[in-house]
gemmi code that builds the backbone of each chain (N, CA, C; Angstrom):
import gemmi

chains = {
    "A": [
        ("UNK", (147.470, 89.585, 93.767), (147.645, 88.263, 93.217), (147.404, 87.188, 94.249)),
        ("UNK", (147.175, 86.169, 94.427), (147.488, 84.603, 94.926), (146.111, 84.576, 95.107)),
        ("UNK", (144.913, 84.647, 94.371), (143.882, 84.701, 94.791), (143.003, 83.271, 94.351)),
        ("UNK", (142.452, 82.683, 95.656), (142.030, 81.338, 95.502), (140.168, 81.251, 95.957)),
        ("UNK", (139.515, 80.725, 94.955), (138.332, 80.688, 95.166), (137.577, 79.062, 95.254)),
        ("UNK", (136.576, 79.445, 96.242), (135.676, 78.245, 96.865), (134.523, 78.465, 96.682)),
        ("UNK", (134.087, 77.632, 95.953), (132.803, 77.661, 95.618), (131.925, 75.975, 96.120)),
        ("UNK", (130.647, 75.906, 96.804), (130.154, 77.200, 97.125), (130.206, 77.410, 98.761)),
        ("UNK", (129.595, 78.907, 98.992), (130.091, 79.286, 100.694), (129.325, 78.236, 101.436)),
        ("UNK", (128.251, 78.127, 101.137), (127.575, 77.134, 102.077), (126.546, 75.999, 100.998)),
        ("UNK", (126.406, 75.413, 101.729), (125.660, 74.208, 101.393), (124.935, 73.688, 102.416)),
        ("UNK", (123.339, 73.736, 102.316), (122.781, 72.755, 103.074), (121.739, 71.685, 102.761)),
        ("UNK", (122.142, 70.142, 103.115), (121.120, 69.285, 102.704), (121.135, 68.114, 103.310)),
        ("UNK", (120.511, 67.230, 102.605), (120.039, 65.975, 103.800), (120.831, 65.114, 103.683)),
        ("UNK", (120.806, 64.357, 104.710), (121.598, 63.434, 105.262), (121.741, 62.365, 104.166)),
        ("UNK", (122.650, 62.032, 103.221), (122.861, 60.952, 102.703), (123.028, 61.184, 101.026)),
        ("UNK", (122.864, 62.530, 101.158), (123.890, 63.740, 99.898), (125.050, 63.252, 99.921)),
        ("UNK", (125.415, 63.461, 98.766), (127.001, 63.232, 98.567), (127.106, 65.441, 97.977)),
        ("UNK", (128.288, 66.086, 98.379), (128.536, 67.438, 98.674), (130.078, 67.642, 97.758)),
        ("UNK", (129.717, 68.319, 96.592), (130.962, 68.678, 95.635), (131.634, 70.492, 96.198)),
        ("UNK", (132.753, 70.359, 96.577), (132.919, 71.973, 96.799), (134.633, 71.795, 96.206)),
        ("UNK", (134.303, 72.872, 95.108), (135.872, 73.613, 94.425), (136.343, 74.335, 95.359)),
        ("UNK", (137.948, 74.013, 94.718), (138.618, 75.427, 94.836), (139.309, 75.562, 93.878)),
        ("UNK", (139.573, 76.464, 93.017), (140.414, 77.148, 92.281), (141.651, 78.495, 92.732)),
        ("UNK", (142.299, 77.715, 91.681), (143.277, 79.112, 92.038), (143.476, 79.983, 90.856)),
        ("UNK", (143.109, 81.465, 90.799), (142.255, 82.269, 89.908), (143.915, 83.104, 89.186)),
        ("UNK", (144.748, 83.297, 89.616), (145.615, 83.995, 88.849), (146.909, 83.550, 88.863)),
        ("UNK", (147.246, 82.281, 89.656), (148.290, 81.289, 89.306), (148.259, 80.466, 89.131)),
        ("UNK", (149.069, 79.526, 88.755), (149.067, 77.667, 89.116), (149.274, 77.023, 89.925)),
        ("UNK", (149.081, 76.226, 90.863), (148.465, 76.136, 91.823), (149.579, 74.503, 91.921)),
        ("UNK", (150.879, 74.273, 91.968), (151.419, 72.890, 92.492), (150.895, 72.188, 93.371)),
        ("UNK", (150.514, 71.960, 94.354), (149.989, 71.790, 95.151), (148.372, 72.560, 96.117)),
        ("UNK", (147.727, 71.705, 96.518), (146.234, 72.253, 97.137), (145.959, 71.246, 98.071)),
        ("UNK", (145.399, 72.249, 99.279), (145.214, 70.998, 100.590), (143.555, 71.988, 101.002)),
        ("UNK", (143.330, 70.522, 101.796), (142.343, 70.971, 102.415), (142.002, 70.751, 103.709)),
        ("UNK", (141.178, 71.560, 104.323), (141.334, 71.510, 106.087), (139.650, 71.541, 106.515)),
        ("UNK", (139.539, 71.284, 107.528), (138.717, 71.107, 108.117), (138.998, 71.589, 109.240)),
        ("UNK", (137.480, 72.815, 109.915), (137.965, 73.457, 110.972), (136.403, 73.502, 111.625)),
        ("UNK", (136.448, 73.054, 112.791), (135.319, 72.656, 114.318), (135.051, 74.427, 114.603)),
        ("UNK", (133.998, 74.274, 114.712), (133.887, 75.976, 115.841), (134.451, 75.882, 116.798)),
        ("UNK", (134.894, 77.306, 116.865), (136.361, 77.770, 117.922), (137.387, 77.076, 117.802)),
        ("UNK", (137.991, 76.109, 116.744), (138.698, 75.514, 116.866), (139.987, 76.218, 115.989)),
        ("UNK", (140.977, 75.269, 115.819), (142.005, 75.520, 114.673), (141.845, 74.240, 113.294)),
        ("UNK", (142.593, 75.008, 112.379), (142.471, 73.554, 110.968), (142.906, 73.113, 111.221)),
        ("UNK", (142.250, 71.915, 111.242), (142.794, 70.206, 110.671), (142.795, 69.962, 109.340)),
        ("UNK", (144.225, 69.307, 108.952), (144.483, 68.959, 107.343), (143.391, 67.892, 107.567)),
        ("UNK", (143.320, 67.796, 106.452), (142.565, 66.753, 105.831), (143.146, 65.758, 104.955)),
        ("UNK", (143.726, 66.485, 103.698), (144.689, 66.174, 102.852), (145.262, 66.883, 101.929)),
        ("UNK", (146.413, 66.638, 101.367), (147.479, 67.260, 100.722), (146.970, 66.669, 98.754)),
        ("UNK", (146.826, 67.508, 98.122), (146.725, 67.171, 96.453), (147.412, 67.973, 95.854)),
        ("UNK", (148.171, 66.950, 94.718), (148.507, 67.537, 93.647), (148.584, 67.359, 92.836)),
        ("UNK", (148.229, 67.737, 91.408), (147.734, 67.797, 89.834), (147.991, 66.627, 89.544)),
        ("UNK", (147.606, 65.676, 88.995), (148.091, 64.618, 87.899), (148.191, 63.273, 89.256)),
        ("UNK", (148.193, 63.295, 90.809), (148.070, 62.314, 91.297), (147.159, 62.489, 92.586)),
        ("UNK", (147.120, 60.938, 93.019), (146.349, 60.764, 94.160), (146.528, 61.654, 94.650)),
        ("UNK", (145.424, 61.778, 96.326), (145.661, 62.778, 96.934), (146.385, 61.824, 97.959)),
        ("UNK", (147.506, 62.766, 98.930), (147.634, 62.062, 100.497), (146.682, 62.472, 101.402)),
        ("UNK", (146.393, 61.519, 102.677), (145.273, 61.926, 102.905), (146.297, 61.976, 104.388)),
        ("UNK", (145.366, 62.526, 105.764), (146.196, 62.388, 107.234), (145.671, 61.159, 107.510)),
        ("UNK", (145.899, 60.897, 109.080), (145.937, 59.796, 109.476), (144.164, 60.077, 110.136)),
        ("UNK", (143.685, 59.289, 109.654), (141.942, 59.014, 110.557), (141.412, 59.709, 110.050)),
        ("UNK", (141.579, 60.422, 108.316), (140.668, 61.135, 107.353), (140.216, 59.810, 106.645)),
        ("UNK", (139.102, 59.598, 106.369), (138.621, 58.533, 105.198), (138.516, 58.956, 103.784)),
        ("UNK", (139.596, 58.000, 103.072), (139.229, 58.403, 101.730), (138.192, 58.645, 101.489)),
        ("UNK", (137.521, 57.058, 101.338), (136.499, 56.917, 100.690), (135.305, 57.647, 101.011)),
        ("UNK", (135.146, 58.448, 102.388), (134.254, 59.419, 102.819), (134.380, 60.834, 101.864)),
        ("UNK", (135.488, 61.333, 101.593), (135.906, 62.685, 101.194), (136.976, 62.265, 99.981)),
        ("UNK", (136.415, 62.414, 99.062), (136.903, 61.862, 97.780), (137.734, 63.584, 97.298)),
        ("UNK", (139.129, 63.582, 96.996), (139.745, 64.453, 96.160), (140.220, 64.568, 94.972)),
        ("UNK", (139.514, 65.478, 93.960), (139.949, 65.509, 92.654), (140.759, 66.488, 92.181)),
        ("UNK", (142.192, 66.180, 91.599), (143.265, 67.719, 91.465), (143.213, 67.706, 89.865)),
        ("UNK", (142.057, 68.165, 89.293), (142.101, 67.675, 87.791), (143.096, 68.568, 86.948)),
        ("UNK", (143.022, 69.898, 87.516), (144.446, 70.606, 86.743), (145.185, 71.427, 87.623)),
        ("UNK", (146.049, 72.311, 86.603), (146.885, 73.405, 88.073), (145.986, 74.161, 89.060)),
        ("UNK", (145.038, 74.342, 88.414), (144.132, 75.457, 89.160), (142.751, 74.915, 89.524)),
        ("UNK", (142.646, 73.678, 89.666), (141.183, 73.271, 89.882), (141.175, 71.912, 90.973)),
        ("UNK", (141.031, 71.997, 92.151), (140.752, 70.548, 92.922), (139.045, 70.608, 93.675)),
        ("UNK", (138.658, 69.471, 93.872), (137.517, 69.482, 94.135), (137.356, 68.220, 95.489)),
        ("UNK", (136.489, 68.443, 96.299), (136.296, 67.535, 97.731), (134.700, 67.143, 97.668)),
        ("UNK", (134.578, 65.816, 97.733), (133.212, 65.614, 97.514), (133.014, 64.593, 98.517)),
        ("UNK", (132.421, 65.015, 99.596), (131.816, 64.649, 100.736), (130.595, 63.602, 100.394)),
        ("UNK", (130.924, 62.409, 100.183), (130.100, 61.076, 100.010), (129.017, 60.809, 101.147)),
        ("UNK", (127.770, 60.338, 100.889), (126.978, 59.968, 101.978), (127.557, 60.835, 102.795)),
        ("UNK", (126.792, 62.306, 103.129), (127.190, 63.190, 104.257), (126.401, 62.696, 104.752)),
        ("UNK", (126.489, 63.029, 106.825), (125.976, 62.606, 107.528), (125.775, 63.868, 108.600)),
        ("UNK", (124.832, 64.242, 109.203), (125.402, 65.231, 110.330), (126.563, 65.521, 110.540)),
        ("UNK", (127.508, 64.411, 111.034), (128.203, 64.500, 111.410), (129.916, 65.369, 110.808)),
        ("UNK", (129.157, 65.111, 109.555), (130.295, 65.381, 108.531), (130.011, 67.099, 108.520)),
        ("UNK", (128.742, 67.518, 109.020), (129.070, 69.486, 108.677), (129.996, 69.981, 109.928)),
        ("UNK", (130.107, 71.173, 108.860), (131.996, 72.040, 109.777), (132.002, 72.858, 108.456)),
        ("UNK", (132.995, 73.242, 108.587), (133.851, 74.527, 107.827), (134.408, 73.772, 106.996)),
        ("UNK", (134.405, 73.591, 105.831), (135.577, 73.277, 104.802), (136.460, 74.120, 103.960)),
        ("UNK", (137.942, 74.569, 104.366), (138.628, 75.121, 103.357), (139.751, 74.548, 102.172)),
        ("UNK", (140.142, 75.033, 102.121), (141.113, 74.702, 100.619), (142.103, 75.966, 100.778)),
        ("UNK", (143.439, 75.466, 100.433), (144.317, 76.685, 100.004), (145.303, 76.234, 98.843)),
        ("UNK", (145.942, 76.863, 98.445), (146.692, 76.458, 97.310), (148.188, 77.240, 97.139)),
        ("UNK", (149.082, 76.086, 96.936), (150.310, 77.413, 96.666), (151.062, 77.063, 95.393)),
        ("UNK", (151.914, 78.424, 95.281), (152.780, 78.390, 93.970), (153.789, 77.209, 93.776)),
        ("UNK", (154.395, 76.905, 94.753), (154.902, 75.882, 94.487), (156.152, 75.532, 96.084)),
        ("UNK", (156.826, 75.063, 95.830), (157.883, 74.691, 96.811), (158.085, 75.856, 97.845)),
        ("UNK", (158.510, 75.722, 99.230), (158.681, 77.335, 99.834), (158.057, 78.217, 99.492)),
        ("UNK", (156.588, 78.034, 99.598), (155.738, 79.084, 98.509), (154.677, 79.599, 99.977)),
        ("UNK", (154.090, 80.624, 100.984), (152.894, 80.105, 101.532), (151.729, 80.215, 100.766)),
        ("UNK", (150.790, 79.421, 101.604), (149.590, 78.651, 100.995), (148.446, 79.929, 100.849)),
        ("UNK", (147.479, 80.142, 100.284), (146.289, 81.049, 99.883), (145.302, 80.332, 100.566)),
        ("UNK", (143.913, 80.750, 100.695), (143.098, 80.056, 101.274), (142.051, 80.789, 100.863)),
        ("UNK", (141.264, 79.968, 100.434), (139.644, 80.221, 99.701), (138.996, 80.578, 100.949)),
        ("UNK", (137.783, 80.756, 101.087), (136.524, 81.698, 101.875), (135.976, 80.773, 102.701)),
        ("UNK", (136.124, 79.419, 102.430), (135.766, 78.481, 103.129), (134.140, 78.256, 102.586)),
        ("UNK", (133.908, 77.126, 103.172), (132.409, 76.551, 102.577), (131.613, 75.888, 103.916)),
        ("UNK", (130.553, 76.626, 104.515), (129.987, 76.202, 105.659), (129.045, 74.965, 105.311)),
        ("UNK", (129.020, 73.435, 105.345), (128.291, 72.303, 105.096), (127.748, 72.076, 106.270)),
        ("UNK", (126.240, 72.271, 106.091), (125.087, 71.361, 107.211), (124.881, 70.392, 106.906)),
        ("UNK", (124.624, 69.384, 107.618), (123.655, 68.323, 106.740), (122.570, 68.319, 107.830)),
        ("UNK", (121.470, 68.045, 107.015), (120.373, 68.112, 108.267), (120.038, 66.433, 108.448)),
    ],
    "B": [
        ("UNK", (157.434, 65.362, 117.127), (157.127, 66.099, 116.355), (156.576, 67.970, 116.565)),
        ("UNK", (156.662, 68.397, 115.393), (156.692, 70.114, 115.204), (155.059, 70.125, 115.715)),
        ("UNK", (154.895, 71.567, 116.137), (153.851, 71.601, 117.183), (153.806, 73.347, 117.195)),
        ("UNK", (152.730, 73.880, 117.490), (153.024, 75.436, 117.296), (152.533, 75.518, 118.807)),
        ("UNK", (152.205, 76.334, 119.682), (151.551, 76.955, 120.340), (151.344, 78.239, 120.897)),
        ("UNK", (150.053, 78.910, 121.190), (149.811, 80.157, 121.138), (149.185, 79.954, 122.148)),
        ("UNK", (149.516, 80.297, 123.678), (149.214, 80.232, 124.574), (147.623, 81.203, 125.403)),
        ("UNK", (147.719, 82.264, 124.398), (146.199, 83.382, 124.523), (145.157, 82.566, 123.809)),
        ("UNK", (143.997, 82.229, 124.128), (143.209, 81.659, 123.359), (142.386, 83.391, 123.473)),
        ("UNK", (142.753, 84.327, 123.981), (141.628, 85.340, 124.160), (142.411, 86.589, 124.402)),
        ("UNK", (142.322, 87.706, 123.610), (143.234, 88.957, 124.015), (141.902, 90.109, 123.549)),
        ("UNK", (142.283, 91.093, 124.864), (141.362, 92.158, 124.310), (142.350, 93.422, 125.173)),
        ("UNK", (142.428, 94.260, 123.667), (142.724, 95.389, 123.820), (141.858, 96.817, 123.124)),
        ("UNK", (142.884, 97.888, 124.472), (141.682, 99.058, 123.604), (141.822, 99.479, 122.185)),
        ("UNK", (141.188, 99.816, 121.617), (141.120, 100.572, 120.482), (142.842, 101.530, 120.788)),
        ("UNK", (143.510, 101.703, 119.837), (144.650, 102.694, 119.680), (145.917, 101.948, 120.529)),
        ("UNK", (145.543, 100.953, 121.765), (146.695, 100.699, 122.262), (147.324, 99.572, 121.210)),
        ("UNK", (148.779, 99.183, 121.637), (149.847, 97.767, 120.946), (149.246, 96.842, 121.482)),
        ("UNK", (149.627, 95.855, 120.519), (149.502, 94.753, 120.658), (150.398, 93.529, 120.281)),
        ("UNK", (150.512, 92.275, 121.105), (151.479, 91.288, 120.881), (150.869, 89.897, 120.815)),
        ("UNK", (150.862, 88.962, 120.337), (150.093, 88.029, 120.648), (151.297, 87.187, 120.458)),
        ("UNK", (151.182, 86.172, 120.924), (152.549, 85.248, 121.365), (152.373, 83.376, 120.462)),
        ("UNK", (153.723, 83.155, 120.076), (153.401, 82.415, 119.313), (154.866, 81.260, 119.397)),
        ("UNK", (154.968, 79.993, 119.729), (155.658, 79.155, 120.166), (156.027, 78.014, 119.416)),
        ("UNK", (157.195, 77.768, 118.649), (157.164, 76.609, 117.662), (158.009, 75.969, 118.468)),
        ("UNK", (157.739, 74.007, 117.873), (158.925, 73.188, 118.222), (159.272, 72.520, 116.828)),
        ("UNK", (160.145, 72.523, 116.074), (160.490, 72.222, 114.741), (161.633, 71.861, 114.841)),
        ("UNK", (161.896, 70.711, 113.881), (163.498, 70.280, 114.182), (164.390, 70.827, 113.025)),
        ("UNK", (163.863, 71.119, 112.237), (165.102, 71.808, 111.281), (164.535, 73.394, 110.575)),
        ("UNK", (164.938, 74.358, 109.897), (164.780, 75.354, 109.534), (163.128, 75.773, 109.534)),
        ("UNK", (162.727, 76.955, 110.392), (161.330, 76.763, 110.458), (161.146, 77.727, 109.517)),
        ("UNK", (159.813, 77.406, 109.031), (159.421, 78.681, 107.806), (158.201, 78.695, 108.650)),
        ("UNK", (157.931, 80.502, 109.095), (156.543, 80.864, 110.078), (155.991, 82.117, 109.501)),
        ("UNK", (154.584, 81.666, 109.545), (153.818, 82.436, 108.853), (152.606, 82.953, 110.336)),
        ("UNK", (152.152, 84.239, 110.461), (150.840, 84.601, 110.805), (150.110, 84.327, 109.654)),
        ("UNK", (148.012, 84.252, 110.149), (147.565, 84.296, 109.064), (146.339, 84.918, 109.941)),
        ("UNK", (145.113, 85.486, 109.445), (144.255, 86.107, 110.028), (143.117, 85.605, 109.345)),
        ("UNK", (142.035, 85.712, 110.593), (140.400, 84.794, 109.835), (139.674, 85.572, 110.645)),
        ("UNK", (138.443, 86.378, 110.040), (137.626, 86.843, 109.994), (136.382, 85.815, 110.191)),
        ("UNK", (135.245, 85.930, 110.967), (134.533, 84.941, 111.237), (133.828, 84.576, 110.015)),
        ("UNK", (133.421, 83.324, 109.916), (132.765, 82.755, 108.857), (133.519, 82.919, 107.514)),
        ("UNK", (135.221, 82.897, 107.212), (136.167, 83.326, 106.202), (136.915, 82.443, 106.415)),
        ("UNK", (138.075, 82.551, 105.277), (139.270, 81.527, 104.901), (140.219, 82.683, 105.830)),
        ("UNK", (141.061, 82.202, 105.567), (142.812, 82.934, 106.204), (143.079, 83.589, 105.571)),
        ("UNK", (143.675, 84.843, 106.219), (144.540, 85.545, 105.179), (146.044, 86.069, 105.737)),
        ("UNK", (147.293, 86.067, 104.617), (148.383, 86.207, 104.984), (149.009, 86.996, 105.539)),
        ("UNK", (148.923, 87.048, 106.295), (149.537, 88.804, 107.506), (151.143, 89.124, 107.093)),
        ("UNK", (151.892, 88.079, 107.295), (153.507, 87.850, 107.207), (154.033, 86.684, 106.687)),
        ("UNK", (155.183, 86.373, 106.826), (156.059, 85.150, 106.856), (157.029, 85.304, 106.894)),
        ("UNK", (157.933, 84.280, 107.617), (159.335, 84.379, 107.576), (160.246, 83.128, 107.052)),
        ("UNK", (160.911, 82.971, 106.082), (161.900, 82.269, 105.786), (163.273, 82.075, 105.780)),
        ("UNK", (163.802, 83.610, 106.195), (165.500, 83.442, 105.893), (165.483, 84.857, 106.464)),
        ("UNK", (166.906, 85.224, 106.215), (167.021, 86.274, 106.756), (166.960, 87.360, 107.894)),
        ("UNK", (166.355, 88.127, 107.735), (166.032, 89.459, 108.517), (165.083, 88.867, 109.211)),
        ("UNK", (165.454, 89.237, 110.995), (164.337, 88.500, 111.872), (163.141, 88.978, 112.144)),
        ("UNK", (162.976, 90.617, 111.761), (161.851, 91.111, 111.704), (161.622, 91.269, 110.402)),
        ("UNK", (160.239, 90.647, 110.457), (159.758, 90.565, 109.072), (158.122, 91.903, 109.555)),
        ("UNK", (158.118, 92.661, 108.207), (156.795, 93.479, 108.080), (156.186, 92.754, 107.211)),
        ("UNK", (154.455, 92.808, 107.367), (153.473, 91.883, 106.870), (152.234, 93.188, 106.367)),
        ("UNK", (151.423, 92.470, 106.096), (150.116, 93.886, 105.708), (149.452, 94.056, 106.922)),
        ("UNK", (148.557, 95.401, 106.377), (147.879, 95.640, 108.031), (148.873, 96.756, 108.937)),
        ("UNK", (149.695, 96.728, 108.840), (150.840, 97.259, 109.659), (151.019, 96.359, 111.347)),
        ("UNK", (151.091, 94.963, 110.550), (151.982, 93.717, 111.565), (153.264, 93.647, 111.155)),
        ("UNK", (153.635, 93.398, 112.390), (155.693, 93.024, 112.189), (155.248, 91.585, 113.000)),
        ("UNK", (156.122, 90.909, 112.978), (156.943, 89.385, 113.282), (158.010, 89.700, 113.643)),
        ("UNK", (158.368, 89.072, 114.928), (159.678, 88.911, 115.111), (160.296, 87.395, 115.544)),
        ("UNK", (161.300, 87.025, 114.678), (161.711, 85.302, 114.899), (162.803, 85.436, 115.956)),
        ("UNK", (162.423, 84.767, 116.659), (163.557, 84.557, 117.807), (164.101, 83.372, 117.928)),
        ("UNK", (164.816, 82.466, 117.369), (165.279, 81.478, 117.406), (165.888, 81.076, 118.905)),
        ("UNK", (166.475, 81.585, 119.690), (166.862, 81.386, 121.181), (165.848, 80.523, 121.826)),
        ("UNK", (164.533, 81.632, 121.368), (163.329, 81.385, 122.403), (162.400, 80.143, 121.295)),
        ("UNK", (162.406, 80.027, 120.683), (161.606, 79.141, 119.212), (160.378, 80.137, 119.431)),
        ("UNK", (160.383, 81.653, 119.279), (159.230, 82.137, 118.941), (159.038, 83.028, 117.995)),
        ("UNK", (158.101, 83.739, 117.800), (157.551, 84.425, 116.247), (156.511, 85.120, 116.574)),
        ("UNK", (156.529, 86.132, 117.778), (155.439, 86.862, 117.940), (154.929, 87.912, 117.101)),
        ("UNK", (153.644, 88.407, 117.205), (152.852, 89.116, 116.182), (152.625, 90.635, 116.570)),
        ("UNK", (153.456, 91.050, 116.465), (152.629, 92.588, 117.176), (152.128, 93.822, 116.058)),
        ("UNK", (151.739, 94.799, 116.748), (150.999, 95.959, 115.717), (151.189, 97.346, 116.807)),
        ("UNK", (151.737, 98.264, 116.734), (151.524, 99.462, 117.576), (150.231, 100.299, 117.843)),
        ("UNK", (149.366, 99.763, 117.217), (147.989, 100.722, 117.421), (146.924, 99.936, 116.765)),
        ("UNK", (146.012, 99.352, 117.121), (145.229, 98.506, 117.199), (144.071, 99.032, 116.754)),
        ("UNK", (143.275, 98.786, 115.438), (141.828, 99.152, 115.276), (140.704, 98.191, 115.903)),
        ("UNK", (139.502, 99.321, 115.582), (138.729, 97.711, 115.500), (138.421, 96.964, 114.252)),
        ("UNK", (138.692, 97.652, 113.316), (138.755, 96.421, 111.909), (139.608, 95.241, 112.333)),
        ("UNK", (140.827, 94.876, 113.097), (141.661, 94.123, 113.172), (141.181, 93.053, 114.179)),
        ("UNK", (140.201, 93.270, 115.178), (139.099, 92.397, 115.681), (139.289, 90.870, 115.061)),
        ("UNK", (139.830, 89.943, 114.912), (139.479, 88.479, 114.394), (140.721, 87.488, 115.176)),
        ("UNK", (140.608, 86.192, 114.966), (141.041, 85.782, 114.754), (142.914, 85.277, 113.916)),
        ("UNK", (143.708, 84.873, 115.247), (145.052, 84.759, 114.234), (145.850, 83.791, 114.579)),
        ("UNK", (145.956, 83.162, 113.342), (147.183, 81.720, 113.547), (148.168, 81.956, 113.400)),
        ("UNK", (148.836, 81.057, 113.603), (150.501, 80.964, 114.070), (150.425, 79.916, 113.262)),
        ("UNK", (151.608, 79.804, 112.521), (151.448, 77.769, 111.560), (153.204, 78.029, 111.233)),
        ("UNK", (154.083, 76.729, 111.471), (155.240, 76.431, 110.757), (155.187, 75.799, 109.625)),
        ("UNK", (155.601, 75.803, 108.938), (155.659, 75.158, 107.610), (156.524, 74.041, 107.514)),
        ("UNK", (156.042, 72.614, 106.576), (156.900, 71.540, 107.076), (157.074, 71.687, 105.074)),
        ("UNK", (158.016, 72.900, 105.140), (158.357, 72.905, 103.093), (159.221, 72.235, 102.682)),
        ("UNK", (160.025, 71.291, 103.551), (160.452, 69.858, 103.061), (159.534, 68.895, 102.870)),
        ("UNK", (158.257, 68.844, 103.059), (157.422, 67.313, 103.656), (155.833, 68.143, 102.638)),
        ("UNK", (156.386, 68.523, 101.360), (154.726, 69.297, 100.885), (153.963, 70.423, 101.328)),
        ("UNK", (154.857, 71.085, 101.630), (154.441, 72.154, 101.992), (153.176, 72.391, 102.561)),
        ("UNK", (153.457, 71.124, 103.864), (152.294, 71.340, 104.876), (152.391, 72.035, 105.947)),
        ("UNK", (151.331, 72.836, 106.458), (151.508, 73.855, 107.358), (151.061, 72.891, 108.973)),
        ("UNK", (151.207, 73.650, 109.786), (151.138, 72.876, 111.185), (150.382, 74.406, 112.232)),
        ("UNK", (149.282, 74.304, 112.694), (148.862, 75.300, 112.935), (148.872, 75.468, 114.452)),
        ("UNK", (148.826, 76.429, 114.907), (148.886, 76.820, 116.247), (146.873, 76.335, 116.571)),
        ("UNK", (146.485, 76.885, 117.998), (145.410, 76.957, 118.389), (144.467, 78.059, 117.607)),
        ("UNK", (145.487, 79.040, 117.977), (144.390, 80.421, 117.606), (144.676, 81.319, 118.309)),
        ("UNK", (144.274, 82.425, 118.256), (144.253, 83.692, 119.500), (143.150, 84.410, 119.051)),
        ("UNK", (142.234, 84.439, 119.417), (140.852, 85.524, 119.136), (141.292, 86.810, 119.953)),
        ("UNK", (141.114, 87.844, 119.139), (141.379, 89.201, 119.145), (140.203, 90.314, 119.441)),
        ("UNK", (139.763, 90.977, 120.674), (138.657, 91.766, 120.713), (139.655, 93.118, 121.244)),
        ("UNK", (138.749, 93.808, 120.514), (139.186, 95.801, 120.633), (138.061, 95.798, 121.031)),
        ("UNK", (138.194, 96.911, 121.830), (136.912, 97.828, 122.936), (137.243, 99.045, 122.612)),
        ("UNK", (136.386, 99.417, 123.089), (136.528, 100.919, 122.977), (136.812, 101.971, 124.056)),
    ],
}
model = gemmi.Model(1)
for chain_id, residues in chains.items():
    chain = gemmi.Chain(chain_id)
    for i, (resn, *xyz) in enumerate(residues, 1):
        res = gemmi.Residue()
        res.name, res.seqid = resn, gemmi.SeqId(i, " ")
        for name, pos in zip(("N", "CA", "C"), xyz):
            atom = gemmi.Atom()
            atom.name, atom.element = name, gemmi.Element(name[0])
            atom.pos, atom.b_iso = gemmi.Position(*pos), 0.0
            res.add_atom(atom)
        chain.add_residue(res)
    model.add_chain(chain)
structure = gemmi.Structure()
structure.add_model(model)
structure.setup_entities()
């Protein structure tokens, strides 16, 4: 069980794409879903915290308006990378949990180039 | 503020020997600590966790955790080491008052030899 999917693994395209990548959570409901961002060799960085029915929170020096989050139901949020830029490819994951004191699942991650 | 650290950015052991990888929280109230393991070019996956209770916690894989509150640590060990187990492993506290956001260590990359 807790099984969370990202679609898709990779993506590559040009500079000034805007970049839609799901995650779902496939055999529970999903209260909460965050997403991270992780540098080679590095560790995740949140990005931001979503959950169903409201805004997302975002961290401090993530741009909304760059990385737009949609938590449209229990099991479905989506990150859509606006005007990507080089700069914007990395690793993007997503995890999702059951709810309060719950730990988090984590999708396969989604490798974004932009050329 | 809470802060993890995992002081090995690099461990290599042989094939069949133990292993420990070391793992350091600073949290101000009840820590909830999880290992998690990443395979290159992959998401995480859940090795253990600890919330209450019993300080050794067993996880999959055949990992134990042990919480040491004295020391604020939560090391990861395994008695016999494959090379499937080769990857990547975080250390993260959980802030499950504040949204159940996690706080992640560095990392420890894991190589078996033979």
């Amino acid at each position: 069980g807790a099984v969370v999917s990202q679609h898709p693994s990779r993506v590559i395209c040009k500079s000034g794409t805007s970049v839609k990548i799901e995650c779902r959570s496939l055999d529970f409901q999903a209260t909460t879903m965050f997403w991270y961002r992780q540098f080679p060799k590095q560790s995740l960085m949140l990005m931001a915290t979503s959950n169903e029915g409201s805004k997302a929170t975002y961290e401090q020096g993530v741009e909304k308006d760059k990385f737009l989050i949609n938590h449209a139901s229990l099991t479905l949020s989506t990150l859509t990378v606006t005007s990507a830029h080089p700069e914007d490819s990395s690793f993007y994951i997503c995890s999702a949990n059951r709810g309060r004191f719950q730990p988090q699942h984590f999708g396969d991650g989604t490798r974004l180039s932009i050329l | 503020a809470q802060s993890v650290t995992q002081p090995d950015i690099h461990i290599t052991v042989s094939e069949g020997a133990s292993l420990e990888l070391r793992c350091n929280y600073s949290y101000g109230a009840t820590p909830y600590l999880f290992w998690y393991v990443q395979s290159p070019g992959q998401g995480l996956q859940l090795l253990l966790k600890y919330f209450s209770g019993d300080t050794l916690v067993q996880g999959i894989k055949g990992f134990e955790a042990e919480f040491k509150r004295s020391q604020s640590s939560f090391n990861l060990r395994k008695t016999s080491v494959h090379f499937i187990d080769a990857a990547e492993y975080f250390c993260a506290v959980g802030e499950m008052e504040y949204g159940n956001k996690l706080v992640f260590g560095a990392g420890t990359i894991l190589r078996v030899k033979s």
